[in-house]
C-alpha positions in Angstrom: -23.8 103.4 40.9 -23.5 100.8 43.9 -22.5 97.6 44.4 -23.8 95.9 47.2 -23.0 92.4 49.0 -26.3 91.1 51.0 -25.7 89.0 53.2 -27.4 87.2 56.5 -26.9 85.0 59.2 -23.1 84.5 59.9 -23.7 83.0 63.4 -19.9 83.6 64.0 -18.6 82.7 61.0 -16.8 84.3 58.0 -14.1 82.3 55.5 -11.9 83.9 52.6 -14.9 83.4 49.9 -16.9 86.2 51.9 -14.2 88.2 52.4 -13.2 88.2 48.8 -16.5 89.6 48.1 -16.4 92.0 50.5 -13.3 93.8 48.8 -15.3 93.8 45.5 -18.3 95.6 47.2 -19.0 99.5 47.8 -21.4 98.3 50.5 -21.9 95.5 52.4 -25.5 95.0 53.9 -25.8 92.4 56.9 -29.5 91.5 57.5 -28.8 89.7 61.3 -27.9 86.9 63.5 -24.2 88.4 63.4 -22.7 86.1 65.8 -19.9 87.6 67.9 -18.1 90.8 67.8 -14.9 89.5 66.0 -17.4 89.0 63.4 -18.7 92.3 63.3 -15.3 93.9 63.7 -14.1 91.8 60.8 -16.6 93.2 58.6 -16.6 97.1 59.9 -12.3 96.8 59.0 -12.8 95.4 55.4 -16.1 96.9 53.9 -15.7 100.5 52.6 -19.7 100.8 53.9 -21.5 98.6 56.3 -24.9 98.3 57.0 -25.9 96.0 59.6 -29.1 95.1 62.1 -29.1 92.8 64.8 -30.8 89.4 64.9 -32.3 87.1 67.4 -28.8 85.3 68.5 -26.8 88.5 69.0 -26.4 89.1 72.7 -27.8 92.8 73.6 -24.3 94.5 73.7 -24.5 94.3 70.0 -27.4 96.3 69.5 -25.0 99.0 70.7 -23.8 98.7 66.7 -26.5 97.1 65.1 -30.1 98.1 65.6 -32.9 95.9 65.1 -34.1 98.0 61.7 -32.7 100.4 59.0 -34.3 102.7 56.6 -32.3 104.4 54.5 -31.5 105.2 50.4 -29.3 104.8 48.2 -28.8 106.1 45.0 -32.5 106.8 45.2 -33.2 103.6 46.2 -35.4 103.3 49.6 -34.4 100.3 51.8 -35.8 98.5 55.0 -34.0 96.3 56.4 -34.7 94.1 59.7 -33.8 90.1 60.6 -37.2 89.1 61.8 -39.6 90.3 58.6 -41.4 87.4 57.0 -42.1 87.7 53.2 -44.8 89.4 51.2 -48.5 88.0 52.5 -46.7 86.5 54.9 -44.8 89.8 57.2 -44.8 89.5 60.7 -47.2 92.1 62.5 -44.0 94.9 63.3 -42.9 94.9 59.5 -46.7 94.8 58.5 -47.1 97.9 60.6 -43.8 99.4 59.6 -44.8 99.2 55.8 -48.3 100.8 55.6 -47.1 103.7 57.7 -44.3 104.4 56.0 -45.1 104.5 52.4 -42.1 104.6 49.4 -40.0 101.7 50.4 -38.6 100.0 47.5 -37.0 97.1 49.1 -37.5 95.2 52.2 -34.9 92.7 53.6 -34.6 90.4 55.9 -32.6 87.3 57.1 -33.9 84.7 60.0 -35.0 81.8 58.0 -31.8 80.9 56.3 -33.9 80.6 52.9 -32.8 82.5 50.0 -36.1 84.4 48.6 -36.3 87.5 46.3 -39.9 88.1 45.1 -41.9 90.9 44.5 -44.4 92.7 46.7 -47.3 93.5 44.6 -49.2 94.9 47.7 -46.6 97.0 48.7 -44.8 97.8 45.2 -41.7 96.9 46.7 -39.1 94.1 46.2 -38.5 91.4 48.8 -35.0 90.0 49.7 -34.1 87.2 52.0 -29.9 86.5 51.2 -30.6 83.1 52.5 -27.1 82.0 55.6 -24.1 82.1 54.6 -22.6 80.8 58.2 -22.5 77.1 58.6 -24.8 76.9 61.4 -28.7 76.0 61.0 -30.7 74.2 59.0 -29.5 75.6 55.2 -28.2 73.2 52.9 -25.9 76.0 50.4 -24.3 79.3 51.8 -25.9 82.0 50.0 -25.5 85.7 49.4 -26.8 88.1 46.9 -24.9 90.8 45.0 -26.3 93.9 43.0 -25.8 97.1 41.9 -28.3 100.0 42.3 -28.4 103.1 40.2 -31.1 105.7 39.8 -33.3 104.0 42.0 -32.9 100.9 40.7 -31.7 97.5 41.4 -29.5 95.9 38.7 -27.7 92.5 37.4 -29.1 91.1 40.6 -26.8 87.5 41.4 -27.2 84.7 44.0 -24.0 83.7 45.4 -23.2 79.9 46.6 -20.7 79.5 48.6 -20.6 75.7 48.9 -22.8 73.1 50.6 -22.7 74.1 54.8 -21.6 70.8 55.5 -18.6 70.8 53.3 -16.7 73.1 55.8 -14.1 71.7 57.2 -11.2 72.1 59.7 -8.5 71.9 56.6 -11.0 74.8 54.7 -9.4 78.1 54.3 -11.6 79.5 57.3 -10.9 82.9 58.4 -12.9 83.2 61.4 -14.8 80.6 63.5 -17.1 80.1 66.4 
């Protein structure tokens, strides 16, 4: 068994409620929009695994360490995971392709659109999962994440994770990293 902490669009940002989180994980899975190396080097240093993609703010030298996809398994579970995706009827025309030629993925993930989504993709027979942002730039109204466990292939006591409205950040907050 696995536990995994999904989470998406730091921007340069990461406080104490992340990290705490972090130490409770086996994994941690970053779907994008990273930020800034301190950042990244923050969450190499404290996760026991990281898994990480680039995203469309991350300036090139980062795709050194974080490529734009992954595919890989884990505990028999078969995961795809890029910034830029979409979500199921609704993929953009590289995660489209990517699916129908490569058969037997049982999760896609993505990050991008700061909105918190996990459906199903009946097409594909796959499940869909968006950790919403859990930086305080953009749009988003909560910080989110998602924690689960997988075993044997399969994904269990799935939970969404609020970490307080974005706006409610302040200079006085226990912040341990900022832009």
């Amino acid at each position: 068994m696995k536990k995994i902490l999904l989470l998406s669009d730091t921007h340069s940002f990461l406080d104490t409620a992340i990290m705490e989180h972090i130490a409770e994980a086996d994994e941690v899975w970053h779907a994008g929009d990273i930020g800034n190396f301190e950042v990244y080097d923050t969450l190499d240093a404290e996760a026991k695994m990281l898994r990480i993609v680039h995203g469309n703010i991350d300036e090139y030298s980062m795709h050194t360490v974080a490529p734009e996809s992954l595919d890989f398994t884990v505990e028999g579970l078969r995961v795809f995971m890029t910034h830029i995706g979409g979500y199921p009827g609704r993929y953009n025309a590289r995660v489209k392709d990517y699916l129908r030629g490569e058969p037997g993925i049982d999760l896609f993930i993505c990050g991008h659109s700061h909105i918190l989504k996990v459906m199903p993709d009946r097409e594909h027979k796959l499940l869909h999962m968006n950790p919403g942002a859990c930086g305080i730039y953009g749009f988003h109204l909560m910080r989110t994440m998602i924690r689960f466990q997988i075993e044997e292939g399969k994904i269990l006591k799935p939970e969404v994770i609020e970490l307080g409205k974005r706006g409610a950040i302040t200079e006085e907050s226990s912040v341990f990293l900022e832009k």
